[in-house]
C-alpha atoms as a printed R data frame, in Angstrom:
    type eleno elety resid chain resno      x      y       z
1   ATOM     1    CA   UNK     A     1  0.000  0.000   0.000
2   ATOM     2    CA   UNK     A     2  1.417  3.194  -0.629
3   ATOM     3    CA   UNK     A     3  0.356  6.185   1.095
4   ATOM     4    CA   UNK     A     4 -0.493  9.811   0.397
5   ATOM     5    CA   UNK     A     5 -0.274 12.948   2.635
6   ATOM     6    CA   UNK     A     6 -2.157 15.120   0.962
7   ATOM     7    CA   UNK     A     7 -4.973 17.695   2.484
8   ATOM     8    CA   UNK     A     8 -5.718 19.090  -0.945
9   ATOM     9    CA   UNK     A     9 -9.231 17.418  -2.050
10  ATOM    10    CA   UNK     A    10 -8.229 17.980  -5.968
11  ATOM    11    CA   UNK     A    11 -4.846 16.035  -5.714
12  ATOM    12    CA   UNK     A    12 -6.229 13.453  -3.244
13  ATOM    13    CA   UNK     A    13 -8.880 12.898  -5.886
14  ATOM    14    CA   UNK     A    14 -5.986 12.629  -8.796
15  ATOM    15    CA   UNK     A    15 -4.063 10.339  -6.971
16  ATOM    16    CA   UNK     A    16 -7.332  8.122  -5.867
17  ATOM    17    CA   UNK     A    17 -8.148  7.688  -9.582
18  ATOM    18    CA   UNK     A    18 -5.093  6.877 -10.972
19  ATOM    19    CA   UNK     A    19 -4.214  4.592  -7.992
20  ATOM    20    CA   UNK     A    20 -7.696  3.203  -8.730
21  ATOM    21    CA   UNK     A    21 -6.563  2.609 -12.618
22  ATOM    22    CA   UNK     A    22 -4.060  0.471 -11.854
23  ATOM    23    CA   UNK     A    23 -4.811 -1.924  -9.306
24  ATOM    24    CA   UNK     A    24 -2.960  0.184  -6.951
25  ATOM    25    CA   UNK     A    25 -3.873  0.364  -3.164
26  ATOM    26    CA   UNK     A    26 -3.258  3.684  -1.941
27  ATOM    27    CA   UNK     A    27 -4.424  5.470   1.514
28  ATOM    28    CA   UNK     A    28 -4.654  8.816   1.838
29  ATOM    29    CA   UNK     A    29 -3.623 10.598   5.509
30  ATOM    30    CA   UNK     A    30 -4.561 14.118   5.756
31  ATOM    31    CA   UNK     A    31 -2.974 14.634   8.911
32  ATOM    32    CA   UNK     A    32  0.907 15.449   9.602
33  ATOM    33    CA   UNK     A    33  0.554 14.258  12.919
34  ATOM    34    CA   UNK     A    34 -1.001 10.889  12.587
35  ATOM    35    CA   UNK     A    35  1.471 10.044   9.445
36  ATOM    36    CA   UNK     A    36  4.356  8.256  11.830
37  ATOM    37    CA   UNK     A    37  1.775  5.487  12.616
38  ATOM    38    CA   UNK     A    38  0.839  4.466   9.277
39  ATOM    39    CA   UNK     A    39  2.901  1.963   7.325
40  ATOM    40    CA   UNK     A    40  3.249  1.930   3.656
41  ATOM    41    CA   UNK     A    41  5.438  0.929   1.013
42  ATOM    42    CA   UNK     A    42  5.862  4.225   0.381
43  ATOM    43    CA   UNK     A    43  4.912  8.100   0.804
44  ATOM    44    CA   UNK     A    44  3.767 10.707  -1.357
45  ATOM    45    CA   UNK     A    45  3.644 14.228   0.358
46  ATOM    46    CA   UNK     A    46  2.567 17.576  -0.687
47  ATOM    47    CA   UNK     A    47  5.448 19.676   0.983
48  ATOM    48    CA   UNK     A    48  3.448 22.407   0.981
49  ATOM    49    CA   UNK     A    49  1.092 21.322   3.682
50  ATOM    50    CA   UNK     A    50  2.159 22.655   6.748
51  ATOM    51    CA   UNK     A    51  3.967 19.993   9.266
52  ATOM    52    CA   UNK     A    52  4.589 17.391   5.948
53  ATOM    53    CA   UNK     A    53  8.144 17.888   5.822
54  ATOM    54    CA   UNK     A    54  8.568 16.931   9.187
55  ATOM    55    CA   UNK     A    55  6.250 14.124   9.288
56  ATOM    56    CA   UNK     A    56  7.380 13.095   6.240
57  ATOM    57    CA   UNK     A    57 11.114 13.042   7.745
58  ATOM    58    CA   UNK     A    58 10.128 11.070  11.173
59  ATOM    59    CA   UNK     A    59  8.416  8.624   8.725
60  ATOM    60    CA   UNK     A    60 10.989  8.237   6.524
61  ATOM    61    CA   UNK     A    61 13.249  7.528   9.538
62  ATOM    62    CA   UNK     A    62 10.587  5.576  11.384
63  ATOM    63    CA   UNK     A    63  9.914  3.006   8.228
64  ATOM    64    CA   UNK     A    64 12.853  3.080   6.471
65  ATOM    65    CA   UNK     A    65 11.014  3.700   3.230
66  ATOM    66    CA   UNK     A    66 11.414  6.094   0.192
67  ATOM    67    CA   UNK     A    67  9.359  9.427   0.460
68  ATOM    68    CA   UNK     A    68  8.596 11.085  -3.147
69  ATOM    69    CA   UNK     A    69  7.680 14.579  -2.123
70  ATOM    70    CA   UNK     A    70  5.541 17.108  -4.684
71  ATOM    71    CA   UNK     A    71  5.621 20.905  -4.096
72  ATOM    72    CA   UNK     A    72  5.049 24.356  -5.925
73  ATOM    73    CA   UNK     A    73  7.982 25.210  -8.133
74  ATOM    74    CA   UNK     A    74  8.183 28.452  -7.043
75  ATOM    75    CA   UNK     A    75  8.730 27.115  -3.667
76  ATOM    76    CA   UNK     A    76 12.508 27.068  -3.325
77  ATOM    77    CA   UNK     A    77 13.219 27.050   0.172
78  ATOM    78    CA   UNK     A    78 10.866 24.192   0.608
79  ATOM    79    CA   UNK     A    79 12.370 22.404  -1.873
80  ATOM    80    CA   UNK     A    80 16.029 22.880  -0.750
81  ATOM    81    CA   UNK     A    81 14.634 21.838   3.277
82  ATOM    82    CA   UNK     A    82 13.211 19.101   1.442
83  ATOM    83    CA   UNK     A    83 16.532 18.049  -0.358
84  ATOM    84    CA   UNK     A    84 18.584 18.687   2.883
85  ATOM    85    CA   UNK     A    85 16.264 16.653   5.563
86  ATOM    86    CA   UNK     A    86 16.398 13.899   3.067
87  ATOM    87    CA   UNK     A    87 13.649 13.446   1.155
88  ATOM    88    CA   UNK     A    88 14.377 10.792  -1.788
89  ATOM    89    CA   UNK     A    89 12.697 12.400  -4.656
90  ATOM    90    CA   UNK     A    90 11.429 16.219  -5.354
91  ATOM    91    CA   UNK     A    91  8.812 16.877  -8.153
92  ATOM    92    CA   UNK     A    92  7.270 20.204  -9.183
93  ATOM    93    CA   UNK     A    93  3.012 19.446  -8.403
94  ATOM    94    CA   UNK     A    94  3.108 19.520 -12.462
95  ATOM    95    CA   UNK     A    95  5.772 17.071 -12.965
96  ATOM    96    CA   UNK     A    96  3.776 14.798 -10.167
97  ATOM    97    CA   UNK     A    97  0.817 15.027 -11.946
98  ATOM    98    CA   UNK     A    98  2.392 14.190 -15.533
99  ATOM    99    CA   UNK     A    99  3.998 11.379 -13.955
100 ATOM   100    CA   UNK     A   100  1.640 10.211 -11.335
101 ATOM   101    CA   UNK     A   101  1.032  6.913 -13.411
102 ATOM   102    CA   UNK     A   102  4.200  5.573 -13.373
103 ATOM   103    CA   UNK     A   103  5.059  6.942  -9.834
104 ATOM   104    CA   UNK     A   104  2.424  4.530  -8.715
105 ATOM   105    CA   UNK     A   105  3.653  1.567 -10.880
C-alpha cells in the first residue's frame, strides 16, 4: 500500500483515480501528525502542507522507506529543506501530476 499525505481534495482525488486505474492500493492521511503510525510501502507528500516535511522526515526515519515529495515550483526554500532533511525524490506538483502513473507503478 502506498500512502499519500495530501490535504488538498483535488490532488487526493488525482491520486485516488489513478491509484484506482491500476490496481494500486493507496491510503490517503490528511494529517501530519497521525502520518508516523501508518505503514506503507511508500509516501507521497505535498510539501506544501504545513507539518509534511517533518512528518514526512520522522516517517521516513521511522519506516525506512522512500518518500517522493511534490511541491510548488516556485517554492525554493521548501524544496532545498526538502533536499537537505532527506527526502528521496522532489517533483514540481506539475511534474507529479504528468507522472503520477508511473510513480504509482
Amino acid at each position: 500500500m502506498i500512502l499519500a499525505l495530501v490535504r488538498d481534495l483535488l490532488f487526493a482525488s488525482k491520486i485516488t483515480s489513478a491509484a484506482q486505474a491500476r490496481g494500486v492500493v493507496v491510503r490517503i492521511v490528511r494529517d501530519p501528525n497521525t502520518l508516523v503510525n501508518e505503514t506503507g510501502t511508500r509516501l507521497l507528500v505535498d510539501l506544501n502542507q504545513p507539518g509534511a516535511l517533518e512528518a514526512a522526515v520522522q516517517w521516513k526515519l521511522t519506516h525506512a522507506r522512500p518518500v517522493l515529495g511534490f511541491v510548488s515550483h516556485v517554492d525554493a526554500d521548501t524544496i532545498t529543506r526538502a533536499r537537505g532533511a532527506g527526502i528521496d525524490q522532489i517533483l514540481s506538483r506539475g511534474q507529479f501530476v504528468q507522472q503520477l502513473d508511473q510513480l504509482l507503478q
